[in-house]
C-alpha angles and dihedrals in degrees: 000000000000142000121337097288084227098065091044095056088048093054089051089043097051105153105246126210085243103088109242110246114227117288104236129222091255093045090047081057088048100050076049097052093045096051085053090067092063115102119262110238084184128112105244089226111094103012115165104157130054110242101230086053090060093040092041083060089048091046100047094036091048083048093041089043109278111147101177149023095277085049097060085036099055087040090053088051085062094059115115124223093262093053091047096045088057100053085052096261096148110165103006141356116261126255132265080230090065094038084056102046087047093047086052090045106050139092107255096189087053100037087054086048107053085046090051086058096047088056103047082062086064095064135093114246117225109253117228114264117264112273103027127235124335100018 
């Protein structure tokens, strides 16, 4: 295991002078789809709540401020149905407990750099000069 996963998120989510543009609905799928890549260290036993939906709350309260475990937990409880819904909460959310115990769990360095990536899809790519090589 490496570093708190939640330093390390706050090192890749480093607010920026540029202002962030809105996160769309296909790219909220995507930031979904790309924390589900990253490996349960979860017993399979007991599962209530999808992966990608617990790290997606880390993700999104350590980018929104969020420097601990009650943090992440007190931003969760403000999630509305259709938020929770979403992230595959069906019947509750879950508890600061579980957050913890995953936290603890997972693979910082991974987990950083699946998010990295996700970001990175998030950027503009520089468009070739005008003209193309040799003119």
């Amino acid at each position: 295991m490496s570093a708190c996963p939640i330093q390390v998120l706050s090192a890749v989510t480093t607010p920026t002078i540029t202002p962030a543009r809105p996160v769309t609905d296909g790219e909220q799928t995507g930031l979904l789809h790309a924390l589900s890549a990253v490996p349960d260290p979860r017993s399979p036993r007991g599962l209530r709540y999808p992966l990608a939906g617990l790290l997606a709350v880390a993700v999104c309260a350590v980018m929104a401020g969020a420097s601990s475990v009650t943090a992440i937990a007190d931003w969760r409880h403000d999630l509305d149905d259709i938020a929770r819904a979403r992230l595959g909460f069906i019947r509750k959310v879950p508890a600061t407990s579980t957050m913890w115990r995953l936290l603890i769990r997972l693979d910082a360095d991974l987990l950083a750099t699946t998010l990295a990536g996700w970001l990175r899809t998030r950027t503009d790519r520089p468009h070739p000069a005008h003209g193309g090589i040799g003119r």
